[in-house]
KEZARO-662844 format. One record per residue: x, y, z of N, C-alpha, C, O in turn; residue in one letter. Coordinates in steps of 0.05 Angstrom, whole numbers, plus 32768, in hexadecimal, padded with zeros to 4 digits. Atoms other than C-alpha are relative to their C-alpha. Example, Ala and Ser with C-alpha at 12.3 -4.5 7.8 and 13.67 -1.06 7.14 Angstrom:
BEGIN
    n_X    n_Y    n_Z   ca_X   ca_Y   ca_Z    c_X    c_Y    c_Z    o_X    o_Y    o_Z   residuo
   8012   7FE8   8000   80F6   7FA6   809C   8012   8018   8000   8027   8018   800D         A
   7FF0   7FE8   7FFF   8111   7FEB   808F   7FF1   8016   800E   7FFB   802C   8012         S
//
This chain:
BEGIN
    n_X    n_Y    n_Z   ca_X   ca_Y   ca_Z    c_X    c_Y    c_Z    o_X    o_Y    o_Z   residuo
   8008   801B   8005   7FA2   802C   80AE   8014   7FED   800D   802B   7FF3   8014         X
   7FE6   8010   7FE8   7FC5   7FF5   80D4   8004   7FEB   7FEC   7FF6   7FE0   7FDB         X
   7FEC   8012   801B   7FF3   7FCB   80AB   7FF3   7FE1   7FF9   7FF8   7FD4   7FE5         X
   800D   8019   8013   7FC8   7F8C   80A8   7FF3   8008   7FE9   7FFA   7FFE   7FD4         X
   8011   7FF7   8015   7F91   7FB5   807C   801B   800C   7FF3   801C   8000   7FDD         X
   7FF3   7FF8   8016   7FD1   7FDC   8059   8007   7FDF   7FF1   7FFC   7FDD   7FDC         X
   8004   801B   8007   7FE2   7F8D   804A   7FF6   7FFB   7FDF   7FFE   7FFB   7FC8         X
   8022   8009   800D   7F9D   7F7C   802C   8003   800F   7FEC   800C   8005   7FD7         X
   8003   7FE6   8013   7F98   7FBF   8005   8013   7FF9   7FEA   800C   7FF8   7FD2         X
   7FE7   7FFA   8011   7FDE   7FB9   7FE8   7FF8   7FE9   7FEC   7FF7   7FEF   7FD4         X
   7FFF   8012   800C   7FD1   7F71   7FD0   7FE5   7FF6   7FF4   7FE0   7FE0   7FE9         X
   801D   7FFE   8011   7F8C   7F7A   7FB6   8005   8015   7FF2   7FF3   8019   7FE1         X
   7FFB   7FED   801B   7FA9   7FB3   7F8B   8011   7FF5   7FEF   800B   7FF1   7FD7         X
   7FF2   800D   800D   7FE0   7F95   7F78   7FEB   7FF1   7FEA   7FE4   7FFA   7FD4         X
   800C   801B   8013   7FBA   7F53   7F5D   7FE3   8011   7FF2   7FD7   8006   7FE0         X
   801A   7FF1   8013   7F7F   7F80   7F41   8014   800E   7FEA   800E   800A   7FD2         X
   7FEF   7FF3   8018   7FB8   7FAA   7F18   8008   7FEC   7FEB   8003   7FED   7FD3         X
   7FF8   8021   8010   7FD3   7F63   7F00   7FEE   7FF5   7FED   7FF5   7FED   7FD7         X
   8015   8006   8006   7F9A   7F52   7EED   7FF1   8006   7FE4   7FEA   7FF9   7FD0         X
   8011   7FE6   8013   7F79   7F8E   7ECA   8018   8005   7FE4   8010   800C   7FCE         X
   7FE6   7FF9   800A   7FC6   7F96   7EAA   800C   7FF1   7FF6   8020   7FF8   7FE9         X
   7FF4   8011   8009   7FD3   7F50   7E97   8019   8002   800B   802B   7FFD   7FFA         X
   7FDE   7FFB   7FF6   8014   7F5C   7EC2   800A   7FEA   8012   8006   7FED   802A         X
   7FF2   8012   7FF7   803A   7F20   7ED6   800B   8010   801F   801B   8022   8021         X
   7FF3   8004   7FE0   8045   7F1F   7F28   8003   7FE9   8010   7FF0   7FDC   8017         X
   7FF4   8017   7FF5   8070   7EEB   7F4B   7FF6   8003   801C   7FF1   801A   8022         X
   7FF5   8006   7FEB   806D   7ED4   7F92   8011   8018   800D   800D   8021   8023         X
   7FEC   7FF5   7FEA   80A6   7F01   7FA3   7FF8   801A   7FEF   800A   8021   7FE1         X
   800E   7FE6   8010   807E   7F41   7F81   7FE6   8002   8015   7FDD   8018   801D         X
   8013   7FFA   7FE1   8046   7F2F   7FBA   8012   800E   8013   8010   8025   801C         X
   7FEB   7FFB   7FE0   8080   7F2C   7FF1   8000   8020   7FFB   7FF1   802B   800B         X
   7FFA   7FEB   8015   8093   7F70   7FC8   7FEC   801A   800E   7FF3   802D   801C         X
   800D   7FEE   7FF8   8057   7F94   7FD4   7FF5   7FF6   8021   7FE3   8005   8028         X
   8003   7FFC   7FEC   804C   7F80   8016   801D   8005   8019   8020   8001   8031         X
   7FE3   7FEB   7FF3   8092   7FA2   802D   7FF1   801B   7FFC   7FE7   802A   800D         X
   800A   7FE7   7FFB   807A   7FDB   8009   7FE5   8009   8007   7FE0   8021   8004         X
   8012   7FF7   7FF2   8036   7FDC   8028   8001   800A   8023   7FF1   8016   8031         X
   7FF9   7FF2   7FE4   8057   7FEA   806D   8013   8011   7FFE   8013   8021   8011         X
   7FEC   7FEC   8001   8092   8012   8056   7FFF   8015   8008   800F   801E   8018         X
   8004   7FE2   7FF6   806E   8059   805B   7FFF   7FFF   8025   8005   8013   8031         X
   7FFE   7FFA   7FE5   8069   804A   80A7   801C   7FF6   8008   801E   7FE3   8018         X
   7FEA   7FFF   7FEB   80B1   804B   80BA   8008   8014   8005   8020   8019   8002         X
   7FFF   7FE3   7FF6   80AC   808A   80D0   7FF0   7FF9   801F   7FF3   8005   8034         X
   800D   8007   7FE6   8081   8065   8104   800E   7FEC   8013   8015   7FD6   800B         X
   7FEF   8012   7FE5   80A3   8046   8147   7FF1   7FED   8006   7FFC   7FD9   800F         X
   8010   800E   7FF8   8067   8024   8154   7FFA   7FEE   7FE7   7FF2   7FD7   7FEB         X
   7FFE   8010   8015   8067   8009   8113   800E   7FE5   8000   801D   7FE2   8014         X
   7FF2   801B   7FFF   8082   7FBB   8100   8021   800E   7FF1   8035   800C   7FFF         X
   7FF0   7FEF   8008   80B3   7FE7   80D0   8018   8009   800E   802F   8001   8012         X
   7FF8   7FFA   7FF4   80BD   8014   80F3   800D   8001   8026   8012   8016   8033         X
   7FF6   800B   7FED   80D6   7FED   8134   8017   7FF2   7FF9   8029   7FEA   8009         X
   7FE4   8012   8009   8109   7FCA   8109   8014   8016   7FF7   802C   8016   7FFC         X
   7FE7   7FE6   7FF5   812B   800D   80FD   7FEE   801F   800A   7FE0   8030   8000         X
   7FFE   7FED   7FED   8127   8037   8132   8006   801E   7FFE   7FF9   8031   8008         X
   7FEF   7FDF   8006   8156   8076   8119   7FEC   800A   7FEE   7FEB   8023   7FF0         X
   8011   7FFC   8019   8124   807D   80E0   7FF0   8012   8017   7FF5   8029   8020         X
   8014   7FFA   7FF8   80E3   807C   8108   7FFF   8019   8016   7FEB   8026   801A         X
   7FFE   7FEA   7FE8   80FE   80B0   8145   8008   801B   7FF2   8009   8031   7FFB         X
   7FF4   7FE3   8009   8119   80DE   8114   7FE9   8013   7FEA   7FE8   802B   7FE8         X
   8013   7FF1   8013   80DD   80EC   80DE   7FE2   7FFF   8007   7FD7   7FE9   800B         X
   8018   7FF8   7FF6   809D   8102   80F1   7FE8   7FEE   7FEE   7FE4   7FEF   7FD6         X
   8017   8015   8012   8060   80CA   80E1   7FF1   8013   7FEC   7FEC   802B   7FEF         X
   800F   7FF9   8015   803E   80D6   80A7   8002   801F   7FF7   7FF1   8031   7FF6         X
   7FE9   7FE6   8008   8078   810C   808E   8002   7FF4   7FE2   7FF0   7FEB   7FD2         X
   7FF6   8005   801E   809D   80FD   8051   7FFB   7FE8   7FF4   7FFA   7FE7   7FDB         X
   800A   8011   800D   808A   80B8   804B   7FE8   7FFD   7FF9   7FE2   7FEB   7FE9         X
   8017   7FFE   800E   804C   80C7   803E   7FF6   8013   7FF0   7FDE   8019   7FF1         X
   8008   7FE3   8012   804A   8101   800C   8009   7FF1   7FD9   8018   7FE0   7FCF         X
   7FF4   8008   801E   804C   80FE   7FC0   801B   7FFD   7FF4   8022   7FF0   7FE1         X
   7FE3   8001   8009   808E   8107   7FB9   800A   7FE0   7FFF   801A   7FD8   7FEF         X
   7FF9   801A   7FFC   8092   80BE   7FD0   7FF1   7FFA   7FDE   7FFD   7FF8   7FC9         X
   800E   800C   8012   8056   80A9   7FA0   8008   8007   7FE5   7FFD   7FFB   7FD3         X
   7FFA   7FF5   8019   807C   80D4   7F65   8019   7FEA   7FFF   801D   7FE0   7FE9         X
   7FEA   8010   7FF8   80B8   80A8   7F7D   7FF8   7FE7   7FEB   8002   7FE1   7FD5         X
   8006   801F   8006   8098   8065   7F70   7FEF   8001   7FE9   7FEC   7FEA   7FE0         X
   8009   8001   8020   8072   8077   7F2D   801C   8007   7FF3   801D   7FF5   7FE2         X
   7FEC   7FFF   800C   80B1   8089   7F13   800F   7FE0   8007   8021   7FD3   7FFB         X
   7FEE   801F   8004   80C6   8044   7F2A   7FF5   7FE9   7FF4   7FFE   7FD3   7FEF         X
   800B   8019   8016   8094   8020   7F06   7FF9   8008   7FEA   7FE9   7FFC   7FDC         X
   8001   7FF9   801C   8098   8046   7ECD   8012   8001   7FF3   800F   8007   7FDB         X
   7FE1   7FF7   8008   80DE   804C   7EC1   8015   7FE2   8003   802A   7FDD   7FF6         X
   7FEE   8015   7FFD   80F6   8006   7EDB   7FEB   7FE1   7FF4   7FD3   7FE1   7FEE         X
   8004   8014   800C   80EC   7FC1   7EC1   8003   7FE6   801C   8001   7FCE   8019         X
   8000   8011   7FF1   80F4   7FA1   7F01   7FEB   7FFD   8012   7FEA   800D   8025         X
   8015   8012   7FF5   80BA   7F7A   7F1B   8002   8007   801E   7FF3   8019   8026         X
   7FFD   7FFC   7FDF   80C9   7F7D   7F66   8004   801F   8001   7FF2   8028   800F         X
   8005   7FE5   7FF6   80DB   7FCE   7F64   7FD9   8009   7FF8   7FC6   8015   8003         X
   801A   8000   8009   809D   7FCB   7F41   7FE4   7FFE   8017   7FD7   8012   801F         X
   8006   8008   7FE6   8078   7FA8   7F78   7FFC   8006   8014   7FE5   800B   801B         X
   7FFC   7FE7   7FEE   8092   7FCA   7FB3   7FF8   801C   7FFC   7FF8   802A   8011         X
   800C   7FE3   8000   8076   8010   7F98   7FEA   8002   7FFD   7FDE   8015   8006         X
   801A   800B   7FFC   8039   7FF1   7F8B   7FF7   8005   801F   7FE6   8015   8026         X
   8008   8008   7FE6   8036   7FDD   7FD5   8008   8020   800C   7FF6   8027   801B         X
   7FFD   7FE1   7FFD   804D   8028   7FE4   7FE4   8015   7FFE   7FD3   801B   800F         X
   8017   7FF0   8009   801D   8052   7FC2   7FE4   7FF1   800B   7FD6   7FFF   8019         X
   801B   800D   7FF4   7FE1   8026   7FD5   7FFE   8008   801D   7FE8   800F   8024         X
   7FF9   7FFC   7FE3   7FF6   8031   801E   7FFE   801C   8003   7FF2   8023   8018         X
   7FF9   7FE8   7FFE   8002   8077   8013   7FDC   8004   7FF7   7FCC   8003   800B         X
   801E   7FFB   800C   7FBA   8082   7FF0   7FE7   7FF5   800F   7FD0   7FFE   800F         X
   8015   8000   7FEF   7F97   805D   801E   7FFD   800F   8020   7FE8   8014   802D         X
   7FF9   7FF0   7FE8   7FB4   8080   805C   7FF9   801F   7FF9   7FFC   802E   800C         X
   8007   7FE6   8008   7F9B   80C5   8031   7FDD   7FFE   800F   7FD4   8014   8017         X
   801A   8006   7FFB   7F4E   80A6   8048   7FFB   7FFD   801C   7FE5   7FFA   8026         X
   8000   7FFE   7FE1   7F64   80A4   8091   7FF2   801E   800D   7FF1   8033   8001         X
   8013   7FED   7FF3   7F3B   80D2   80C5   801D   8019   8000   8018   8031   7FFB         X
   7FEC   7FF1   7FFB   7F8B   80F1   80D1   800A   8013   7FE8   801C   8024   7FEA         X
   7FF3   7FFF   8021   7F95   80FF   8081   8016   800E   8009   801A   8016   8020         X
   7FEB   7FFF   800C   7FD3   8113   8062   8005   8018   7FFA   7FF4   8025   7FEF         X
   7FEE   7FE6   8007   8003   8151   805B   8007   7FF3   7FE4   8020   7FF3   7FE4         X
   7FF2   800D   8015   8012   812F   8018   8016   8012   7FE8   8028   800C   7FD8         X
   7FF2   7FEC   800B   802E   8166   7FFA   801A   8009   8012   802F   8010   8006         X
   7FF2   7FF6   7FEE   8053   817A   8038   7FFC   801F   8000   8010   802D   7FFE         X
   8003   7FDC   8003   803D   81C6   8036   7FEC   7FFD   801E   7FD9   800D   8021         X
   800B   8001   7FE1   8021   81B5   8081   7FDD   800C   8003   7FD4   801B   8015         X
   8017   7FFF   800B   7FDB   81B8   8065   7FF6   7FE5   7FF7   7FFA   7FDD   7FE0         X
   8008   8016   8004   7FB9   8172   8071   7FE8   8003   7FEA   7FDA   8017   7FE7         X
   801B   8010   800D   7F85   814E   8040   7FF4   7FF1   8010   7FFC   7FDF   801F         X
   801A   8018   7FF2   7F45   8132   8059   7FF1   7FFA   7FEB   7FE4   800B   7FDF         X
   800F   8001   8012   7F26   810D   802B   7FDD   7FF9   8007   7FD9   7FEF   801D         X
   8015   8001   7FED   7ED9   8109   8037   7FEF   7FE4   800A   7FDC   7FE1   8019         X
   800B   8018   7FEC   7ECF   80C0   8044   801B   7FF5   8012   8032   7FF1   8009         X
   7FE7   8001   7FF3   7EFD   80B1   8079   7FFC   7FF3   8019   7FEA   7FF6   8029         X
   8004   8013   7FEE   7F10   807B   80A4   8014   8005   801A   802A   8010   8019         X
   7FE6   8002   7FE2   7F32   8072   80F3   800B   7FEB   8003   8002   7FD5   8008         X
   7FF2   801B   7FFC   7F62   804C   80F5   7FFE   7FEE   8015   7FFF   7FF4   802D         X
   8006   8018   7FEF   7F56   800B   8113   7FE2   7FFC   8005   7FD7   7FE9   8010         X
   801A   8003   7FF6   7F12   801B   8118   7FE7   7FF0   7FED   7FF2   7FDC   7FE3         X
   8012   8011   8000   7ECC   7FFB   80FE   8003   8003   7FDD   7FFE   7FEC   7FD4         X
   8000   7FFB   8020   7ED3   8014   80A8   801C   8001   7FFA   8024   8008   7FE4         X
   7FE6   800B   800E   7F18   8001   80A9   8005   7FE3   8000   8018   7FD8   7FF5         X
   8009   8020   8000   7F03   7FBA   80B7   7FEB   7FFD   7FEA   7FEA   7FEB   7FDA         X
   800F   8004   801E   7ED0   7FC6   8086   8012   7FFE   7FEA   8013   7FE9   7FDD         X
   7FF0   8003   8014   7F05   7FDC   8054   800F   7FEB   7FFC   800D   7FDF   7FE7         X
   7FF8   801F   7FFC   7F2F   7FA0   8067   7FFE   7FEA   7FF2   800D   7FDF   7FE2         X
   800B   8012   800F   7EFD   7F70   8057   7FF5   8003   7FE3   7FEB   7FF3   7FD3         X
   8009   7FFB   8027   7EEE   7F92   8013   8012   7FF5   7FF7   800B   7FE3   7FE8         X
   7FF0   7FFC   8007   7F30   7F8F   8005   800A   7FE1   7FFE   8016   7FDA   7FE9         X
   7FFB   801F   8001   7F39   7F40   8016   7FF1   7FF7   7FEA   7FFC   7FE9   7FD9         X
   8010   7FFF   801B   7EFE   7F3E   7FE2   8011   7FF9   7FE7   801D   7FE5   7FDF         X
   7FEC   7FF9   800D   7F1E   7F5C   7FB3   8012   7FE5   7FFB   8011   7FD1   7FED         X
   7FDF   8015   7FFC   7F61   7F35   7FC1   7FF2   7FE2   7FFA   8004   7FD1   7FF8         X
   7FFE   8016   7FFC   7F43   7EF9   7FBC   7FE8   7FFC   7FE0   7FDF   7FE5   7FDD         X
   8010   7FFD   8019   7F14   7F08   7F74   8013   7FFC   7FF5   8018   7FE5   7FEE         X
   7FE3   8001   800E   7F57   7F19   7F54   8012   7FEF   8004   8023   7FEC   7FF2         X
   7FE7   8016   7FFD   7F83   7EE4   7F72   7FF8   7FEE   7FF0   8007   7FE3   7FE0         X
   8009   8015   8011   7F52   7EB5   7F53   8002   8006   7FDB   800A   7FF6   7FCB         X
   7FF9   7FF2   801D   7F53   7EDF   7F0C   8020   7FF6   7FFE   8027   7FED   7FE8         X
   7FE8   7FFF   800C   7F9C   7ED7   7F10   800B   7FDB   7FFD   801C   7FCF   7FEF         X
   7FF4   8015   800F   7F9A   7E8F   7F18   7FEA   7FED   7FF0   7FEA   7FD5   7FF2         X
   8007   8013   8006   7F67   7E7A   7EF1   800A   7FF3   7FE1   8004   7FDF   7FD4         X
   7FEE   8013   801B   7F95   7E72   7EB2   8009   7FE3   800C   800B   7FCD   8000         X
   7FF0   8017   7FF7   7FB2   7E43   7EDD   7FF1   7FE9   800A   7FF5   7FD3   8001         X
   800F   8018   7FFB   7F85   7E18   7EFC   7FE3   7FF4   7FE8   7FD5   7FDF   7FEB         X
   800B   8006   8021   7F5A   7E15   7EB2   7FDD   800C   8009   7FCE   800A   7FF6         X
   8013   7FF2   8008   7F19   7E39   7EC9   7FE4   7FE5   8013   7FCE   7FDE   800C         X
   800C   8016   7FF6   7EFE   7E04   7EFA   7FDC   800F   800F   7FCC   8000   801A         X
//
């Protein structure tokens, strides 16, 4: 998935979790998850990420360890275990990234036992149903942004 739709994804889960969770998210809990919705690609050179460090992306093989559960066991343990809003956030934007890149045509060693998953609806990256997903996903993002502020603007 190419990091505008990881983006989208991340911040239409986010604000749908918020939501569904009653869970207070700031401004810098968006920013938050849209770090960790590109994070798993710094393993990629071609990546935005992964172009800002280099040693990373030349040394670990794309869609290696950042993309296996071990990460996603990582970041549930960080929002289950911590109280801080932004780690919070950022694993959010992780796992969403990670789970939607499981639906890619390339799927996922996620386990790392060099035995990919394909799941059976499955999209190419960049291609015509990841623009579909995209725009679901702006949907989405934009149902729930409004849920989250309509305490605030009184229900207009």
């Amino acid at each position: 998935m190419l990091y505008k739709s990881h983006k989208v994804v991340g911040l239409a889960t986010a604000a749908g979790l918020a939501v569904t969770y009653n869970y207070p998210i700031t401004i810098g809990g968006f920013i938050m998850v849209l770090i960790g919705s590109g994070l798993p690609d710094i393993d990629n050179s071609s990546s935005k990420i992964g172009r800002c460090v280099p040693i990373i992306s030349k040394h670990i093989p794309h869609r290696g360890v950042t993309h296996s559960i071990y990460v996603i066991i990582a970041c549930l343990y960080g929002i289950l275990y911590t109280q801080n809003n932004l780690i919070i956030a950022l694993s959010v934007g992780v796992i969403s990234h990670i789970l939607a890149d499981l639906f890619s045509a390339d799927g996922l060693d996620l386990f790392l036992i060099k035995r990919k998953i394909y799941m059976p609806i499955r999209y190419k990256v960049g291609g015509k149903l990841e623009t579909i997903l995209r725009l679901i996903a702006w949907l989405i993002l934009f149902y729930y942004t409004y849920q989250l502020l309509l305490p605030i603007i009184g229900g207009i």
